[in-house]
Structure formats: C-alpha cells, structure tokens
PLY file of the C-alpha trace (Angstrom):
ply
format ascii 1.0
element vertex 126
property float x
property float y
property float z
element edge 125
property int vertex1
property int vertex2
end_header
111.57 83.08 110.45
109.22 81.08 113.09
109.52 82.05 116.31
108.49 79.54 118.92
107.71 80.63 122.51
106.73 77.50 124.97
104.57 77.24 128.76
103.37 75.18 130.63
106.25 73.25 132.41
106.41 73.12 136.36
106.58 70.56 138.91
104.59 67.82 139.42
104.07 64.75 141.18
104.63 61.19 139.84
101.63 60.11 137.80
100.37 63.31 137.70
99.80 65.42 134.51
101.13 68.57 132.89
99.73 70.05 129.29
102.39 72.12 127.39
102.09 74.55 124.35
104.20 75.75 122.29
102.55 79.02 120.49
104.24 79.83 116.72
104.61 83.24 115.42
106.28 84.27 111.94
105.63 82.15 109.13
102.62 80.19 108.07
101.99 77.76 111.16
100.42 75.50 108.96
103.07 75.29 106.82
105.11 73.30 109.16
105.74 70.31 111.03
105.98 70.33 114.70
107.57 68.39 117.71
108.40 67.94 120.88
111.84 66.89 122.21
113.76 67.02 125.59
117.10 67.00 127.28
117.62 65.87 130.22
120.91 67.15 132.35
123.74 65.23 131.18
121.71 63.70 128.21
121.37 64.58 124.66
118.08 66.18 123.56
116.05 63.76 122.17
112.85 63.39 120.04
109.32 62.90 121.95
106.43 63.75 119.29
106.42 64.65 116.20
102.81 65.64 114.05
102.19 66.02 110.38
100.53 69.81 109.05
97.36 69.02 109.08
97.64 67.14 112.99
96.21 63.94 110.92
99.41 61.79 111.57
101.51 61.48 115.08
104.61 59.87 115.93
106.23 58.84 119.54
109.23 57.48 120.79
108.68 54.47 122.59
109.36 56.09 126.27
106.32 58.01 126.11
103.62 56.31 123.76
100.24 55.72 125.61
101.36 58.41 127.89
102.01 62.01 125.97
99.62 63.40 123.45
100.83 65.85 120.45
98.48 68.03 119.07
97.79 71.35 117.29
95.40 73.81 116.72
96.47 75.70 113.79
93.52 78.53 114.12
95.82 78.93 116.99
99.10 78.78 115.75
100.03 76.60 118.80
100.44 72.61 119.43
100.20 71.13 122.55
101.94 68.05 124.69
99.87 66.57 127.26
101.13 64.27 129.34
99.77 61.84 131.40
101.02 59.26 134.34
104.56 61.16 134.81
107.35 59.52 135.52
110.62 60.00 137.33
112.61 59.44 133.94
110.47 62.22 132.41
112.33 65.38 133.88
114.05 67.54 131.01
113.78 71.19 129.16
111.09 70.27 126.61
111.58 72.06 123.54
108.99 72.59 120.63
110.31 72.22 117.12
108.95 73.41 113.72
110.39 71.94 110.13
108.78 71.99 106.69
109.72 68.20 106.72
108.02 65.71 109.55
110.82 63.26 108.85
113.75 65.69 109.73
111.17 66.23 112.90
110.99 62.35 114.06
114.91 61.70 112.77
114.36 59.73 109.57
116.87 62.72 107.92
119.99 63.62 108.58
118.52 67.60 108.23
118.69 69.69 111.44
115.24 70.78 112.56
114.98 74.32 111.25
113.28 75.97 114.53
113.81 75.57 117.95
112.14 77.04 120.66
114.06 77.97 124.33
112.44 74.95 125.90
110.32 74.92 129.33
111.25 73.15 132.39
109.58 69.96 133.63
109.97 68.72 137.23
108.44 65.55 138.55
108.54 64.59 142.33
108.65 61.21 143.51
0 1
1 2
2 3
3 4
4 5
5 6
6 7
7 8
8 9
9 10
10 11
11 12
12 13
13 14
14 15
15 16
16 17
17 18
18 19
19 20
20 21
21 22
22 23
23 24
24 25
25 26
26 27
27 28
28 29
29 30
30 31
31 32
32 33
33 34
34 35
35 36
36 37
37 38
38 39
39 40
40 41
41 42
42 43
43 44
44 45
45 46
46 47
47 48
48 49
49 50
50 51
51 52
52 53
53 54
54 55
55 56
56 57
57 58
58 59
59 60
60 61
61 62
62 63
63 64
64 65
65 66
66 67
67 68
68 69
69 70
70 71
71 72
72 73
73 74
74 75
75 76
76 77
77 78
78 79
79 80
80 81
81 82
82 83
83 84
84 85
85 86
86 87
87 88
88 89
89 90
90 91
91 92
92 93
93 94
94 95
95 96
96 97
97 98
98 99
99 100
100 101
101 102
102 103
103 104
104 105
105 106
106 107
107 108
108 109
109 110
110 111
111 112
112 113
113 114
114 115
115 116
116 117
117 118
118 119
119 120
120 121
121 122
122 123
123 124
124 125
C-alpha cells in the first residue's frame, strides 16, 4: 500500500502562485510514478502532470503547460506542483496519484491509477 497525504492548496489571487506536495508513505516512493490531476465541481477529474521515477521525464496537459511544474524529491518521498500565473479555470480538488506505470498516470492505458490521494482544495479569486 502507498499512502498519499497532500498540502498546500488555499486561495489565491489570479496570476498568483501556489506550490503543492504530495508526501508518499508505504511502499518504495521511487518505485512509482506520480501525478497530479483535478476535478473541478461538476467536471470529471482530469490529468494535469504526470513524471517518470527518476523525475527525468514530465508530461502536461495542454491547459497548464508553461504554467505548472511537476517535480519530486524522492530523498523525500514527496513531489511537488507549482503553479504559476493562476487562472480562473484552474479551481478544483487536486489530487496526487502514484502508479508503477507513467502511461496509466498520463492516460495512454486503459489501467486505473493504483493510488489516490484525498486531494487539496485550490481557490483562485478574480
């Protein structure tokens, strides 16, 4: 089992910034892929970042490239989001993810994501 706990969220204004974290206990943090995705009220979840084991290969969906950052520090056990130049459409739960496979992460695979965390809120003010 992984457990995934995140922090961070909160309310900010429009084209501010927020960094998130998601810290990993359980398994082998290394051992896994990890992601960011969000939901929105009224709005399936959907995929933000996604980041290889080793933090040597990123993907983005198209909404938030140039703007969010994925990371991970795996002395740590934790990978980060920061984002950068908020926008209104940005507001969701974000929710770390862990998988053994990066693709079921990003949605190349039809394989659920095998860990979730409870997701933090974000809040951006116009």
């Amino acid at each position: 089992q992984v457990q995934l706990l995140e922090s961070g969220g909160g309310l900010v204004q429009a084209g501010g910034s927020l960094r998130l974290s998601c810290a990993a206990s359980g398994r082998t943090f290394s051992s896994y892929a990890m992601g960011w995705f969000r939901q929105a009220p009224g709005k399936e979840r959907e995929f933000v970042a996604g980041i290889n084991l080793s933090g040597g290969t990123t993907y983005y969906a198209d909404s938030v490239k140039g703007r969010f950052t994925i990371s991970r520090d795996n002395a740590k056990n934790t990978v980060y989001l920061q984002m950068n130049s908020l926008k209104p459409e940005d507001p969701a739960v974000y929710y770390c993810a862990a998988d053994k496979d990066l693709p079921s992460i990003v949605g190349l695979t039809a394989t659920p994501v095998d860990y979730w965390g409870q997701g933090t809120q974000v809040t951006v003010s116009s």
